[in-house]
VEXDREN-2710 file (C-alpha; in Angstrom, 1 decimal):
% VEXDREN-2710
k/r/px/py/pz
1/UNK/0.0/0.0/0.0
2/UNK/2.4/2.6/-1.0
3/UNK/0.4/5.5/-1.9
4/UNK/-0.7/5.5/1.7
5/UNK/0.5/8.1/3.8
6/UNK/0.4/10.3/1.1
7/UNK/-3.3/9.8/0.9
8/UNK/-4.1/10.3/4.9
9/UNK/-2.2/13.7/3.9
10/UNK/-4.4/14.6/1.3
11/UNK/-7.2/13.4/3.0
12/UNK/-5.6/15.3/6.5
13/UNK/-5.5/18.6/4.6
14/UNK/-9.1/18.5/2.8
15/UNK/-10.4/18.0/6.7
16/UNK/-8.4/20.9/7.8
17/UNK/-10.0/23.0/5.1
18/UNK/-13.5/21.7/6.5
19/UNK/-12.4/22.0/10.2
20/UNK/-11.6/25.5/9.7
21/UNK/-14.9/26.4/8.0
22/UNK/-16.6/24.7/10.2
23/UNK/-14.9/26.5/13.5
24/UNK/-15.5/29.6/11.2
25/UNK/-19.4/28.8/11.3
26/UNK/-19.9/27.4/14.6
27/UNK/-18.3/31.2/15.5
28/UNK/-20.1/33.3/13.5
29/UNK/-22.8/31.7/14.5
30/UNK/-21.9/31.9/18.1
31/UNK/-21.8/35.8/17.6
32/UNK/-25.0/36.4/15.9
33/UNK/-27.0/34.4/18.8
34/UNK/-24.4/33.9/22.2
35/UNK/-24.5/31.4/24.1
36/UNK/-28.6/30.9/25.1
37/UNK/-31.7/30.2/23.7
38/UNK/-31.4/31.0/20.1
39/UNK/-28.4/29.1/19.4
40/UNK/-29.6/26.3/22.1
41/UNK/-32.5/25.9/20.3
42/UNK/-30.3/25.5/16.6
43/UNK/-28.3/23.2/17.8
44/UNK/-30.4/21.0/19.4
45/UNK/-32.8/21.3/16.2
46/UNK/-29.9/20.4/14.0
47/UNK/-28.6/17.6/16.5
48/UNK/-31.5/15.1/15.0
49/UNK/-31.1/15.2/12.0
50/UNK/-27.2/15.1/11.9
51/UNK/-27.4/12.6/14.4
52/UNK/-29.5/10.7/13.0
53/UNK/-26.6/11.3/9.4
54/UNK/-23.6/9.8/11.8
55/UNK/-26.1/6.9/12.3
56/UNK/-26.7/5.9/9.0
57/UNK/-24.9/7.5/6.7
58/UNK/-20.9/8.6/7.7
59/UNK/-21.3/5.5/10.2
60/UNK/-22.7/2.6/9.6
61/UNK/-23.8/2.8/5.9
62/UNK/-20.7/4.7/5.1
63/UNK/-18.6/1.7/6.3
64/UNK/-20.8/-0.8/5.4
65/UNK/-20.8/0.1/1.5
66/UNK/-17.0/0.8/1.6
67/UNK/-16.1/-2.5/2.1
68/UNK/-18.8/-3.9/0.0
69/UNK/-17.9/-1.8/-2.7
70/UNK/-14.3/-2.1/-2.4
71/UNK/-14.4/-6.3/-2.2
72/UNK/-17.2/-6.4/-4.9
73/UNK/-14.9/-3.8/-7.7
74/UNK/-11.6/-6.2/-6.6
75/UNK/-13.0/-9.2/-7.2
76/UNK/-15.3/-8.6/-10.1
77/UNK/-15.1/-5.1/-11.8
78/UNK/-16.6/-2.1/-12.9
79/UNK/-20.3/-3.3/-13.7
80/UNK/-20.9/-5.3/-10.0
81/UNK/-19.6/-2.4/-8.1
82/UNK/-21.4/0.2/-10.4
83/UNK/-24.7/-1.8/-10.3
84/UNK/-24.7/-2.2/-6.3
85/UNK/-24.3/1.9/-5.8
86/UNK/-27.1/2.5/-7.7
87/UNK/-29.0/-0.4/-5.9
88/UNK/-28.2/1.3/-2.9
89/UNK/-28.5/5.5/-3.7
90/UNK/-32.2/4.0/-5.2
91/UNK/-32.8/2.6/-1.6
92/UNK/-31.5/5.5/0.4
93/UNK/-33.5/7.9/-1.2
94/UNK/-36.6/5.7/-1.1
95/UNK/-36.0/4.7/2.6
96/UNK/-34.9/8.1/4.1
97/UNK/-37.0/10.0/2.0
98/UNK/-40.0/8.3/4.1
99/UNK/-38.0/8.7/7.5
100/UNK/-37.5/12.5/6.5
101/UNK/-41.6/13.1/6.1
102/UNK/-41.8/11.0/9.7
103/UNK/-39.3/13.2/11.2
104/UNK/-41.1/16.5/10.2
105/UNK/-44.3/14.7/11.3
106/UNK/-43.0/14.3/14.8
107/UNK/-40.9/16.8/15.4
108/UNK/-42.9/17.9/18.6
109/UNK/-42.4/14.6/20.1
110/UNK/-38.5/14.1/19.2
111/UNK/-37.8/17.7/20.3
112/UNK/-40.0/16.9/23.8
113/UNK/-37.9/13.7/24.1
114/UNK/-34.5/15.2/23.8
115/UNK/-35.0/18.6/25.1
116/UNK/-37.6/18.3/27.7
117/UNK/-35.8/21.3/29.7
118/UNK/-36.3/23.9/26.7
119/UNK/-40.0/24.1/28.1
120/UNK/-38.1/26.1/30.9
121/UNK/-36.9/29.2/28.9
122/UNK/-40.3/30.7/27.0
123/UNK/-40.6/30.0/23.6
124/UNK/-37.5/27.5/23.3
125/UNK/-39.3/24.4/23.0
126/UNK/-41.7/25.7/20.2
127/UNK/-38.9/27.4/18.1
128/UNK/-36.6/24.4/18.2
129/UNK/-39.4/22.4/16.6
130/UNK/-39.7/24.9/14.1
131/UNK/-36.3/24.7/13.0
132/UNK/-36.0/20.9/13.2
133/UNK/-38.7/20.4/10.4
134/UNK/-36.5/23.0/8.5
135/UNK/-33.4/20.8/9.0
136/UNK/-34.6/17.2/8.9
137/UNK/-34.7/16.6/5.0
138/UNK/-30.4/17.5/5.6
139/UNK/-30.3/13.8/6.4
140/UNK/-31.0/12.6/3.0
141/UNK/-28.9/15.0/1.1
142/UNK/-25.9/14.5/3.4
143/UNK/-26.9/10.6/3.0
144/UNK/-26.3/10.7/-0.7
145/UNK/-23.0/12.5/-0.3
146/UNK/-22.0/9.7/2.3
147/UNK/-22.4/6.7/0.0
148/UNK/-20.9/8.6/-2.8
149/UNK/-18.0/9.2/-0.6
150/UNK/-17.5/5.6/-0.4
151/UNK/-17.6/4.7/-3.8
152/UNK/-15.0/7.2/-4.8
153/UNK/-13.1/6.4/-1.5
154/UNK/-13.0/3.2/-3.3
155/UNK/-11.6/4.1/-6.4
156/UNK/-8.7/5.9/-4.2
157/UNK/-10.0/9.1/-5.0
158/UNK/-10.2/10.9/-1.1
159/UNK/-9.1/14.4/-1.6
160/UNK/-12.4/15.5/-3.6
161/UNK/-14.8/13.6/-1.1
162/UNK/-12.7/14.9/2.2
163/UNK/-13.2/18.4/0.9
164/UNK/-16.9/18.5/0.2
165/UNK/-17.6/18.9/3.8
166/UNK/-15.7/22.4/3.4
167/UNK/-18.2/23.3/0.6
168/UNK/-21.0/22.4/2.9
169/UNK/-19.4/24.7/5.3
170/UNK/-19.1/27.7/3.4
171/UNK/-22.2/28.0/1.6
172/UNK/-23.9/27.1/5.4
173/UNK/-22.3/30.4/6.1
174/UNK/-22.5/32.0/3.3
175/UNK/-26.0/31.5/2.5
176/UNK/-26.5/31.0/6.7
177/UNK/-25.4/34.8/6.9
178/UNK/-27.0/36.2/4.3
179/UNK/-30.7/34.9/4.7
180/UNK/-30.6/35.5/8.4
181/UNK/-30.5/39.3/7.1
182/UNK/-33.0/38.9/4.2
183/UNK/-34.9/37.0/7.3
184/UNK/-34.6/39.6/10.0
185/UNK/-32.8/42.8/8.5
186/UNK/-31.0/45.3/10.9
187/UNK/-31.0/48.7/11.3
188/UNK/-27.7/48.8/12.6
189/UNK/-25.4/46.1/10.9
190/UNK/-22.0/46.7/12.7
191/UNK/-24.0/45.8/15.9
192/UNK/-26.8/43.2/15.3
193/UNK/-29.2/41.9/17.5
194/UNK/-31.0/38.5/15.6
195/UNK/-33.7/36.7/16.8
196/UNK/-36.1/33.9/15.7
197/UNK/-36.2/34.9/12.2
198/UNK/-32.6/35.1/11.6
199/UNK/-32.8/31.6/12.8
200/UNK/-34.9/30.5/9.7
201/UNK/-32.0/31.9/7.5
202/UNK/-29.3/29.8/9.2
203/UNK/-31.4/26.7/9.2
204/UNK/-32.4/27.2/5.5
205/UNK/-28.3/28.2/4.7
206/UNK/-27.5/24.8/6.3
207/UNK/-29.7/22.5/4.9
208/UNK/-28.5/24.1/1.1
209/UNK/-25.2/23.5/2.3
210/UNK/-26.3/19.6/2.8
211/UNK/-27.3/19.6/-1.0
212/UNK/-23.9/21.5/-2.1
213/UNK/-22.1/19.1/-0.1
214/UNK/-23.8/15.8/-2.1
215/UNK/-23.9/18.1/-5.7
216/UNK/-20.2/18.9/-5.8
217/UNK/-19.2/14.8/-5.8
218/UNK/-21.2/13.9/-8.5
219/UNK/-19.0/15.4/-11.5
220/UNK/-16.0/13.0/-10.3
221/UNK/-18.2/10.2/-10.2
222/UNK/-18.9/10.6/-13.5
223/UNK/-16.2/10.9/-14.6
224/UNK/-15.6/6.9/-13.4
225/UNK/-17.9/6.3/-15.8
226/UNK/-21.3/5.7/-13.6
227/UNK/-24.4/6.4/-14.7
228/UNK/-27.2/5.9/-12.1
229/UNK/-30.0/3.5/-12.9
230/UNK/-33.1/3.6/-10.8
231/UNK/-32.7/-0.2/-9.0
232/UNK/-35.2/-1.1/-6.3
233/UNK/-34.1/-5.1/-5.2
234/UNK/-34.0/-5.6/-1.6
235/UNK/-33.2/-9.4/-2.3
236/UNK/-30.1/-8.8/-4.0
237/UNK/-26.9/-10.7/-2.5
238/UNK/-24.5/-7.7/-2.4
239/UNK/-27.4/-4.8/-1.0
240/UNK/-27.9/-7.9/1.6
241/UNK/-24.2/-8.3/2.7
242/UNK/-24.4/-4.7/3.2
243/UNK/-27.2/-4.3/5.3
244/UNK/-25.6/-7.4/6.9
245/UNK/-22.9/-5.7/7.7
246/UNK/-25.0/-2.3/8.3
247/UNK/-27.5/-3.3/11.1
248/UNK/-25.1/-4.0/13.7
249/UNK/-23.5/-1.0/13.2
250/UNK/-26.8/1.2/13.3
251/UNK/-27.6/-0.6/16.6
252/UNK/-24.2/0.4/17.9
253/UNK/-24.2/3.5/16.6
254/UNK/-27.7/3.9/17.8
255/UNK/-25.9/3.1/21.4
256/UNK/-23.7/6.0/21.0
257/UNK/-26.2/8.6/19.9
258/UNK/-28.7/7.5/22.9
259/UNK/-25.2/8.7/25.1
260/UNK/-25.4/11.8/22.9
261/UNK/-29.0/12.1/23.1
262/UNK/-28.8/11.5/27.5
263/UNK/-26.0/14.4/27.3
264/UNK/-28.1/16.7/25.6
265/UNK/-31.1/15.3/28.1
266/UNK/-28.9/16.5/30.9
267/UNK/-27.5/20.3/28.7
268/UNK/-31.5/20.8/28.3
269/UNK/-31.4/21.4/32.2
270/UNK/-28.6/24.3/32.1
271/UNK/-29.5/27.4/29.9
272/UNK/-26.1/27.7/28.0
273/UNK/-24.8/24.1/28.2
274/UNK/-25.5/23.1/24.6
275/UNK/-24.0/25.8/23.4
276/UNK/-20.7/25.7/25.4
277/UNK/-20.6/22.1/24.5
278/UNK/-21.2/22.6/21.0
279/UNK/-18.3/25.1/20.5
280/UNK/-16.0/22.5/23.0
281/UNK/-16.0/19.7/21.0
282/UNK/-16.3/21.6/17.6
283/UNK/-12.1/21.9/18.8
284/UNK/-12.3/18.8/19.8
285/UNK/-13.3/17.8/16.5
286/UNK/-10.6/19.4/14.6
287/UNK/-7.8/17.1/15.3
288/UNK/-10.0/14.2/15.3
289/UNK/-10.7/15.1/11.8
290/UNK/-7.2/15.8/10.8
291/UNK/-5.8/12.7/12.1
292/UNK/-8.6/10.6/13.3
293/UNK/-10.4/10.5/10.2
294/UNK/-8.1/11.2/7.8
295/UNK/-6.1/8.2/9.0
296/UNK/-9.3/6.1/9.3
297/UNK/-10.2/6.9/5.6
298/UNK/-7.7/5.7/4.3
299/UNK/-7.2/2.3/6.1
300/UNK/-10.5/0.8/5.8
301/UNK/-10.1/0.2/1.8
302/UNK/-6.3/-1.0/2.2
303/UNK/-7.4/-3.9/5.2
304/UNK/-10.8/-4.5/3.1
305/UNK/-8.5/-5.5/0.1
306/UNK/-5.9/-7.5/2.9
307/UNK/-9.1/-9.2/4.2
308/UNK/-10.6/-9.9/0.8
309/UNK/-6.8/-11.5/-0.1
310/UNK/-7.0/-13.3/3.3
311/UNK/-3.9/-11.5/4.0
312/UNK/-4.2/-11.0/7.9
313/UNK/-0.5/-9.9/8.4
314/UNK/-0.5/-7.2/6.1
315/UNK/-4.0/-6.5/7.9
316/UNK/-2.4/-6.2/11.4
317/UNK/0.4/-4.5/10.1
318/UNK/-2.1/-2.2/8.4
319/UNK/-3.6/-1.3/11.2
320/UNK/-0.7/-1.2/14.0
321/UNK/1.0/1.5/11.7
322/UNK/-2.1/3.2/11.0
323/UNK/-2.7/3.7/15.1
324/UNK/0.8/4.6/16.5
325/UNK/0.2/7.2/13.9
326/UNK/-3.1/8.0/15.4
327/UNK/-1.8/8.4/19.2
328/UNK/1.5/9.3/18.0
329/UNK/-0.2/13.0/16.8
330/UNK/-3.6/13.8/18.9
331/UNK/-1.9/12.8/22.3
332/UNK/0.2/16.0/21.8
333/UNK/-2.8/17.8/20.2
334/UNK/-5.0/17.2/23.5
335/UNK/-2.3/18.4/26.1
336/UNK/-2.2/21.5/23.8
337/UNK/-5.5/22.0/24.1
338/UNK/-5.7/21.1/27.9
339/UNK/-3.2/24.3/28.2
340/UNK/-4.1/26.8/26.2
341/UNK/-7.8/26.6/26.1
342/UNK/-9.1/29.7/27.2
343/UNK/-6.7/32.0/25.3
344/UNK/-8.1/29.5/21.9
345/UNK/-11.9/29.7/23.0
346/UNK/-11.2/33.9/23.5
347/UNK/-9.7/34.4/20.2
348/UNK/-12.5/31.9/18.4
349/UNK/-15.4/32.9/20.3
350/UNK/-15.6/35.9/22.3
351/UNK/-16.8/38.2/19.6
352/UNK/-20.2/39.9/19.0
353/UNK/-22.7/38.4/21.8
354/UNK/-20.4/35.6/23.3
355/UNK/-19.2/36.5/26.1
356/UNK/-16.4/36.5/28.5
357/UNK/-18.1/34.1/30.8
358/UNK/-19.4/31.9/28.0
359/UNK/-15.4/31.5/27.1
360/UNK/-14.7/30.3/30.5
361/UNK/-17.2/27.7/30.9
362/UNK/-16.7/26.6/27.3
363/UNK/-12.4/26.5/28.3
364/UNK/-13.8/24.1/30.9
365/UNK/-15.3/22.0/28.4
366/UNK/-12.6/21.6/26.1
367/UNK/-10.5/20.9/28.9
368/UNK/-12.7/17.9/30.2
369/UNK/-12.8/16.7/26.3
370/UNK/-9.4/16.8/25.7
371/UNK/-8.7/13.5/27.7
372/UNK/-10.5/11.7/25.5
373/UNK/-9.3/13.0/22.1
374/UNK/-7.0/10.2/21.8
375/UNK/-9.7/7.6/22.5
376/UNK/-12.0/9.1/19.7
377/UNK/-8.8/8.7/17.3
378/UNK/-8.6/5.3/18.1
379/UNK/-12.2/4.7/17.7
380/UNK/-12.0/6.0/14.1
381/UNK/-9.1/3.8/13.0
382/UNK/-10.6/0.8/14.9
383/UNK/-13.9/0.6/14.7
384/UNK/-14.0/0.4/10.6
385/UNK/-11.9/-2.8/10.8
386/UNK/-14.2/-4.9/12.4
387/UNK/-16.7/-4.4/9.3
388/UNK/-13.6/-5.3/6.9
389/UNK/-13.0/-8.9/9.2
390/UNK/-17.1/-9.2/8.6
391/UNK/-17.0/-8.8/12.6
392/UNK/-19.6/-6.1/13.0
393/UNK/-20.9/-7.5/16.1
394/UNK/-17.8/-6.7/18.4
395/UNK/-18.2/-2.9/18.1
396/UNK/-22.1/-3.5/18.9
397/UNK/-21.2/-4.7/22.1
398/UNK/-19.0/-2.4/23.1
399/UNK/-21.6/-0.2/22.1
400/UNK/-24.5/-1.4/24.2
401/UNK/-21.9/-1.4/27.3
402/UNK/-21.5/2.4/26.5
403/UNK/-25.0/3.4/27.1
404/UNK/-24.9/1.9/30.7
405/UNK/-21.5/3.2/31.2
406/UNK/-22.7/6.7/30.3
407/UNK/-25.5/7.2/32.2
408/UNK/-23.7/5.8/35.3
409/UNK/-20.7/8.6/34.7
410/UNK/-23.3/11.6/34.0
411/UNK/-25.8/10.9/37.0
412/UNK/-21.9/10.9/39.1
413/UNK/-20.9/13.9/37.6
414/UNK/-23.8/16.0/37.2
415/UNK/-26.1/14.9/40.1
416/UNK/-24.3/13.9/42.8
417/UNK/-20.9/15.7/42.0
418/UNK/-22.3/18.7/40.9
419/UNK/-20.0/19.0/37.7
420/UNK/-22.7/20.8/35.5
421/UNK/-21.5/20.9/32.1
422/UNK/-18.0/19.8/32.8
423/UNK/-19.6/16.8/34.1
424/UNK/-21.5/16.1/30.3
425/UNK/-17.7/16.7/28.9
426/UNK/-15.6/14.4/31.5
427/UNK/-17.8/11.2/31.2
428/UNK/-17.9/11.5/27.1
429/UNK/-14.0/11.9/27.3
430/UNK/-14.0/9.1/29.7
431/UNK/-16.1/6.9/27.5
432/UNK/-14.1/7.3/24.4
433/UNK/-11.5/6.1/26.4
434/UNK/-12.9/3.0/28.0
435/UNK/-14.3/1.8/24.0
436/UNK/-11.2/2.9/22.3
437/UNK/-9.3/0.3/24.9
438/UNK/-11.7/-2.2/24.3
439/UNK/-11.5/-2.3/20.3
440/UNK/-7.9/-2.8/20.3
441/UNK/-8.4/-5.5/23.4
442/UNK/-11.2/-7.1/20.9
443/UNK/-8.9/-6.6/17.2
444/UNK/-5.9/-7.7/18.8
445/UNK/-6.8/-11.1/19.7
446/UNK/-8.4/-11.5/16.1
447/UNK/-5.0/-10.4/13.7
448/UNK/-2.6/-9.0/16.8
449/UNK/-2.2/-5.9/15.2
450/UNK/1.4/-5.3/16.8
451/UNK/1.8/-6.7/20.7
452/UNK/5.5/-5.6/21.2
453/UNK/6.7/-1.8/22.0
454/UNK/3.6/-0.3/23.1
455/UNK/4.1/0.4/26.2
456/UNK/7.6/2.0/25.2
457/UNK/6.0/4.1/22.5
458/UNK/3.3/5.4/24.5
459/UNK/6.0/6.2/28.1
460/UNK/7.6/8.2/25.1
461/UNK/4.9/10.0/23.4
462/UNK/3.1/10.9/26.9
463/UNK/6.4/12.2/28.1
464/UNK/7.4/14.1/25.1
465/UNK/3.7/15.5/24.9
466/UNK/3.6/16.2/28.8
467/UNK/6.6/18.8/27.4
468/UNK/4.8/20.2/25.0
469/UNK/2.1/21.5/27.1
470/UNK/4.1/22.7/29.2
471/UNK/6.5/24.3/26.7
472/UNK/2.9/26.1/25.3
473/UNK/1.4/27.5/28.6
474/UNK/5.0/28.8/29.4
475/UNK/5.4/30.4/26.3
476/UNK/2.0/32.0/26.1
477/UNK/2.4/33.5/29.8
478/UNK/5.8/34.9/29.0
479/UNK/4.5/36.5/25.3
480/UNK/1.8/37.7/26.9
481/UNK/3.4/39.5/29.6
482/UNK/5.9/41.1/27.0
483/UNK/3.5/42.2/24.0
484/UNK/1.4/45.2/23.9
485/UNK/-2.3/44.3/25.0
486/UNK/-4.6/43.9/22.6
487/UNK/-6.1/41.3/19.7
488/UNK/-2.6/41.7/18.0
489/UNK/-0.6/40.6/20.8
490/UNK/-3.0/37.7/22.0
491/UNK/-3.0/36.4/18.0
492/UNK/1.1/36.7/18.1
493/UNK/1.2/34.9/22.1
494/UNK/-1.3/32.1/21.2
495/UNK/0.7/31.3/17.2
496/UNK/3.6/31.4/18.8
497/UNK/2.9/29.0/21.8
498/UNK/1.5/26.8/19.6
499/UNK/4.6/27.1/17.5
500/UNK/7.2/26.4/20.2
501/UNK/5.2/23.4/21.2
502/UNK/5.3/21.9/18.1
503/UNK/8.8/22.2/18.0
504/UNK/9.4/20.9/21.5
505/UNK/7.3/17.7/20.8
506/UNK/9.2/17.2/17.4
507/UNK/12.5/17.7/18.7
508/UNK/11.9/15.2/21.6
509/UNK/10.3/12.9/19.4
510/UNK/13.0/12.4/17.1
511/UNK/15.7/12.7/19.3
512/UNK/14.5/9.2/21.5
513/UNK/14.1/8.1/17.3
514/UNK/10.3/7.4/17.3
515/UNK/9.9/6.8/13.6
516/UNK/6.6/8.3/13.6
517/UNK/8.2/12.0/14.1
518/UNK/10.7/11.2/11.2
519/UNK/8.3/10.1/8.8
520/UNK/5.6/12.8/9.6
521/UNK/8.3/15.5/9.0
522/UNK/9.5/14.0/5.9
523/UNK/5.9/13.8/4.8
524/UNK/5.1/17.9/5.5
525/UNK/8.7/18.5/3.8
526/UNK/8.0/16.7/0.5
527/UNK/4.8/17.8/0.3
528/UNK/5.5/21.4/1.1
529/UNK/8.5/20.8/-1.7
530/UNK/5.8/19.1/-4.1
531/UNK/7.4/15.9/-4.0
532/UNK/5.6/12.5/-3.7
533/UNK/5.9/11.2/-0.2
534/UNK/6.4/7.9/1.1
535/UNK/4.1/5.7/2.5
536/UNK/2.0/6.6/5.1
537/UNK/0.9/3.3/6.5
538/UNK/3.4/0.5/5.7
539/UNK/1.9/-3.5/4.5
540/UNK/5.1/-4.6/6.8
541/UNK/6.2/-5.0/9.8
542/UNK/5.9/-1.7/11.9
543/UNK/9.4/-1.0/13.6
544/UNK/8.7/-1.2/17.5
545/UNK/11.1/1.3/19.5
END
């Protein structure tokens, strides 16, 4: 698998693009609204529907159809893999075309379930209906650019696909913006003051963003040479291994959203709490993207073709390499974001009507989340390989023991501890944790993906992260305390922190010779040179320090 590591790169940059417009939009919209009930009441209106998206499209029909697809074009060409993508776009349109009309349909009832606390604040509860029947139908668009994600995953095409999130993101905020002011125009627009109408135009800006985010894949998949034909067989062996391979993974990632859903249960009791969350993990989600995901994305079609060769040692190998890699760069991202996460949620945030206090309790949050960034990272590479051994199950249980564990840990920390919202953020962190552990417990025994050196490699990584926070908050007090006051100075302080952090973690790194830290700078070097790299996730033997 050569090409690798110079596809997680690709696919690592296109999700930087889309984490950055999507931090850009979580902010402006934080802004516009504050922390409270308007943008409470958005994002818990847009939590259904894009939950209900990680459930069945980027999770478990995302996967699902990736390793379907990519066994069925290896083994038998163009025309079965063609002819099972239309099978399935024909079936996801019929099928969540119908869930979309139930959804709008029961929006009272969904919104009551999740959010029963918005009936405290006036008027919360009956807007955040509103805007979920605005948002539901974003499910099917976002469904359709899911499955064609896979396909063209597939065919090793991932920059394309990784950046079409960043197109949904900028016409959310373009068209977000600029209907929230057709919606609800302002006298005075250097200092706005929105309310429930502007609300309609962000909803209405997102859900076009869903639909730009399928459209702009289409022309690529073309270009393949597919051609969609309308197909409607629910008997038809390869649709069935995929809804084989699907159902487990709904029901497990059904078990995760109820966590998500029994968190939000919980936020719906504290006016604030959603949206301090929100705008916590929307940093969280950054480097999951950029390394989590990008990593992930790129491993599940190389162990589906290992698998499909019954080639388990290239699997494990697969794998091994593709996790050190994983740890080796979001342990060091999360003790970052431990340290400096008030100065980040200041220079993000506190603009317009979020204030001072909403940046401390959201600093709280993203503190709390940072301990499990590394878990969620190793969910993303994990998880996915299950569905390539055809071993779906395994993540379903460790699933199912998440929804006990989870309520346990928030009736802890919120009721009996007192944690509030910090609570919510330390028992999701903790979670990731406690699966991510389990995964690699579970895939270990089935193709020991690399037994020797971990303990060694993680002392060393913890250690040399351990110096990078410290190296950051040390660096940012000093700057600050030097440079003039102002947004300048705190935007020169906060780069260069970051800055000497890196470099602290990098030269440690490849001073005790992790090859991780050498192979990641050769990768940015080449790349920044224009020169192909080398691979990112090696077939052989990962060397153990």
């Amino acid at each position: 698998m050569t090409g690798t590591r110079k596809s997680a790169g690709i696919v690592g940059l296109a999700v930087v693009g889309s984490r950055v417009f999507g931090l850009v939009r979580e902010l402006v919209f934080a802004a516009m609204f504050g922390a409270g009930k308007f943008l409470d009441a958005f994002l818990a209106a847009f939590q259904i529907p894009n939950l209900m998206r990680d459930l069945f499209a980027e999770g478990a029909l995302s996967v699902a159809f990736t390793t379907t697809f990519t066994k069925a074009h290896a083994k038998e060409g163009d025309e079965s893999a063609w002819g099972l993508l239309s099978l399935l776009l024909s079936s996801v349109i019929l099928i969540l075309g119908g869930v979309c009309i139930l959804g709008i349909a029961a929006s009272p009832l969904l919104v009551h379930v999740t959010n029963f606390g918005f009936h405290q604040v006036p008027g919360k509860f009956e807007l955040t209906v509103q805007l979920t029947r605005v948002l539901f139908p974003f499910i099917l668009f976002v469904s359709i650019a899911a499955v064609i994600m896979g396909a063209l995953n597939a065919r090793h095409i991932f920059g394309l696909p990784a950046s079409a999130s960043t197109v949904f993101n900028i016409v959310s905020i373009v068209l977000g913006v600029g209907l929230a002011y057709l919606f609800d125009p302002q006298p005075d627009w250097r200092h706005p003051q929105f309310g429930e109408r502007a609300l309609w135009g962000v909803s209405l800006g997102v859900l076009l963003g869903g639909v730009a985010q399928m459209a702009v894949q289409v022309p690529a998949l073309w270009r393949l040479g597919y051609r969609f034909r309308w197909r409607v067989n629910f008997r038809d062996d390869k649709l069935r291994i995929v809804w084989r391979l699907m159902w487990p993974s709904v029901i497990a990632g059904a078990a995760v959203q109820v966590n998500v859903l029994v968190n939000g249960m919980f936020a719906s009791e504290i006016d604030g709490a959603r949206s301090w969350l929100n705008c916590a993990f929307r940093l969280m989600q950054f480097p999951i993207g950029v390394f989590g995901v990008a990593i992930a994305t790129v491993t599940l079609p190389a162990v589906a073709r290992h698998h499909a060769r019954s080639d388990l040692a290239a699997f494990g190998s697969t794998v091994t390499s593709s996790l050190r890699l994983a740890v080796f760069l979001t342990l060091p991202a999360a003790v970052g974001l431990f340290a400096l996460a008030e100065p980040i949620i200041r220079l993000i945030y506190q603009h317009g009507r979020f204030s001072a206090a909403d940046t401390a309790n959201t600093a709280l949050a993203l503190r709390a989340y940072a301990f499990g960034l590394t878990g969620y990272a190793a969910i993303k590479v994990l998880a996915p390989c299950f569905y390539a051994l055809d071993r779906p199950r395994i993540p379903l249980r460790v699933s199912l023991l998440g929804i006990g564990v989870n309520l346990a840990l928030n009736l802890l920390m919120v009721k009996v501890l007192g944690w509030g919202h910090v609570g919510l953020a330390t028992t999701t962190a903790a979670l990731a944790f406690i699966n991510g552990t389990q995964l690699f417990i579970y895939l270990r025994r089935l193709v020991h993906p690399g037994s020797t050196g971990w303990f060694g490699f993680l002392a060393v990584v913890a250690a040399a992260a351990a110096a990078c926070g410290f190296s950051a908050a040390a660096a940012h007090g000093r700057l600050l305390a030097l440079l003039p006051a102002g947004l300048p100075g705190e935007i020169l302080a906060l780069c260069a922190a970051m800055a000497a952090a890196v470099a602290v973690y990098f030269v440690l790194t490849l001073a005790l010779r992790l090859p991780e830290s050498a192979e990641v700078w050769d990768l940015a070097w080449r790349m920044l040179r224009g020169k192909t790299a080398r691979p990112a996730v090696s077939e052989g033997p990962t060397k153990n320090p």
